[in-house]
C-alpha positions, -999 to +999 in steps of 0.1 A: +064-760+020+053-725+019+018-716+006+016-693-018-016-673-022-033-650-052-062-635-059-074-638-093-102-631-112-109-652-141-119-632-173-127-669-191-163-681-183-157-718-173-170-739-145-141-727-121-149-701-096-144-664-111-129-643-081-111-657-053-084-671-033-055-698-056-031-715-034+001-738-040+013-759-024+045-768-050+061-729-055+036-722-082+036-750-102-005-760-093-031-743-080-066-748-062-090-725-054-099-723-017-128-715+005-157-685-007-169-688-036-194-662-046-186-637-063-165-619-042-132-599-050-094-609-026-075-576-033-050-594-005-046-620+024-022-618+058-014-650+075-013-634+111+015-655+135-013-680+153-020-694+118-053-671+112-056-664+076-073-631+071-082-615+040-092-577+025-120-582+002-146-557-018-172-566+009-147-559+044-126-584+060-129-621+057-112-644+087-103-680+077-089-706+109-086-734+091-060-731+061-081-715+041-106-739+035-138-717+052-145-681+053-161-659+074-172-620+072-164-605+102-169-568+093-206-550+094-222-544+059-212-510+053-175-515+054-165-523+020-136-517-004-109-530+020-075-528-001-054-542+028-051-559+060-019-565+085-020-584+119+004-571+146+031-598+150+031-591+188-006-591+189-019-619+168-054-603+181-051-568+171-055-564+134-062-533+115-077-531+075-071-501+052-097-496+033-112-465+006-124-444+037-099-448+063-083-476+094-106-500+107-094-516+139-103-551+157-085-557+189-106-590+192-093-616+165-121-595+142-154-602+160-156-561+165-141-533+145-139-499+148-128-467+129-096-455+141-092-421+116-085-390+139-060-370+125-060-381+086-068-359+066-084-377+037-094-415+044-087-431+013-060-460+028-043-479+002-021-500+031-010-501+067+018-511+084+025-522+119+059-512+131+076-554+139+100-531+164+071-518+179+036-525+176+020-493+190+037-476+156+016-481+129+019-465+094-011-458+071-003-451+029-032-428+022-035-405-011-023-371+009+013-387+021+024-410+049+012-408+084+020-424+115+003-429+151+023-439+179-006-446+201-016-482+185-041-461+155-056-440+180-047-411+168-025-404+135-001-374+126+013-366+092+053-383+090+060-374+052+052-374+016+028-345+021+002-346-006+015-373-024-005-406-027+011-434-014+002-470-027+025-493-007+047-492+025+068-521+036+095-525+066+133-539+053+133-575+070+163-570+080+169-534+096+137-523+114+142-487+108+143-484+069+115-483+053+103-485+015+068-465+003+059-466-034+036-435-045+011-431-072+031-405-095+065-400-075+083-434-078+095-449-045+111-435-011+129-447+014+135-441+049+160-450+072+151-434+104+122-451+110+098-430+090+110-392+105+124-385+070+121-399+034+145-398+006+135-403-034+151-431-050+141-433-086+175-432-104+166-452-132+130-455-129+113-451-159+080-453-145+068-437-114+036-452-106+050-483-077+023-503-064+046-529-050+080-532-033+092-563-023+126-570-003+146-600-008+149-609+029+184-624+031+197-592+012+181-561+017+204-544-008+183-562-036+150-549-040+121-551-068+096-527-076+060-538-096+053-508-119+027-492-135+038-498-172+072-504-168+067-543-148+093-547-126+125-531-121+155-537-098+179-527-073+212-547-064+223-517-045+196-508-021+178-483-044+207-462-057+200-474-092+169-494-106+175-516-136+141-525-158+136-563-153+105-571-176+111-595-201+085-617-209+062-598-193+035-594-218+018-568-197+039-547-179+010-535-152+024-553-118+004-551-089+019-576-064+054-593-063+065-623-042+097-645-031+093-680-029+108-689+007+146-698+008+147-694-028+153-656-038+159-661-071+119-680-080+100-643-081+066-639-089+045-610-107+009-602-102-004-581-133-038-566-137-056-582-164-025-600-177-023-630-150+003-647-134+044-641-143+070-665-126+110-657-126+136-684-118+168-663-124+157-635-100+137-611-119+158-611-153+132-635-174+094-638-170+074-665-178+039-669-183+022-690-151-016-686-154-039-711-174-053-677-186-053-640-184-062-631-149-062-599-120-039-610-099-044-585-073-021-601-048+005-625-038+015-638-001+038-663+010+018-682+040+034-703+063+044-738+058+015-766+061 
């Protein structure tokens, strides 16, 4: 069954951990806390293809090898704030972390990093993509638009969205060439020529701040967005119109969606400060699935165990 993974932090004082990685192992129904547990904050974990579970944390990269159940640091003291990190799928050795002041790169299954930021023109990364078509094409979100280096993070070249800040970018799983970027003030965008020009898609959308976009991988036509005050809305038509999808949500600040594995319509909703939201009819009803308010900061779907 697949593993689902959060970060939460626990605004309750009780004798569970505060901050952390939650996994289940049942589609939500439980879950355990797993591995580190000072008082360290998971803003999001990648399960790369060899099984290596690696996660972005306030205090740099953290590399798990066994499930999840022990951590290491593998990143120097000074890098901090990491907001992301993505393993190349052709690579499982290469893995790059986007973090407040720019790429860090490890071409060694993390035992050394390096900064990999010629050619952006501010650092601040809120995520990174490696192209699944092509893993010398990577894509970095920063706050001054999308840019792109086609020399494995070498060097990087602005590819759209001038001056706008980009929160998310995610590849359709389906067609390699479109891709989706959420931004902070400008709603979502989509490409379909893999990143050479974007399109604004917010007919519809109420609420411009997107931190999350999340593809429904057997139909790529039906989308959901997690909002900045507006929780989620969707797409049945591959963006053309967006539909509000938040009831039940009892606070409507989504950071981080997820689809349970070969069930599309069991969805669930990561809110800041307002914990855990799970759907069963694909996005159209929310219910409450955390034993207490929470930042949920994100959501991954590991492989099966």
């Amino acid at each position: 069954m697949s593993v689902l993974n959060s970060r939460k932090h626990r605004l309750n004082a009780s004798d569970n951990p505060q901050v952390g990685l939650f996994v289940s192992t049942d589609r939500g129904q439980t879950w355990t806390h797993r591995g580190w547990r000072e008082y360290t904050r998971m803003f999001y974990t990648e399960a790369g293809p060899d099984g290596t579970l690696w996660s972005a944390c306030g205090n740099g990269v953290m590399r798990s090898t066994d499930g999840a159940q022990s951590w290491k640091i593998v990143t120097d003291w000074h890098v901090t704030e990491v907001l992301k990190v993505k393993v190349d799928p052709s690579h499982p050795g290469t893995v790059f972390a986007a973090t407040a002041y720019g790429i860090i790169k490890s071409s060694d299954h993390g035992d050394t990093w390096a900064a990999h930021n010629t050619g952006l023109r501010h650092p601040f990364t809120a995520d990174v993509l490696v192209d699944r078509t092509n893993s010398r094409k990577i894509f970095a979100a920063t706050e001054d638009g999308i840019f792109q280096s086609v020399d494995a993070g070498n060097t990087w070249s602005l590819a759209g969205l001038n001056g706008k800040g980009v929160r998310t970018i995610v590849q359709d799983p389906v067609h390699g060439t479109t891709l989706w970027a959420g931004t902070e003030d400008d709603g979502v965008f989509l490409s379909t020529d893999g990143g050479t020009s974007w399109m604004q898609r917010i007919s519809g959308l109420s609420h411009k701040t997107v931190y999350a976009v999340l593809i429904d991988p057997k139909n790529p036509d039906r989308i959901f967005l997690g909002t900045h005050g507006g929780g989620v809305y969707a797409s049945a038509d591959g963006g053309a119109q967006w539909v509000q999808r938040s009831d039940g949500l009892t606070l409507p600040v989504i950071h981080t969606l997820a689809m349970v594995a070969g069930n599309p319509e069991t969805i669930f909703a990561g809110s800041l400060n307002g914990g855990l939201f799970q759907s069963t009819d694909g996005g159209v009803h929310w219910t409450f699935n955390s034993q207490e308010e929470a930042q949920v900061w994100g959501l991954t779907v590991g492989p099966k165990r």
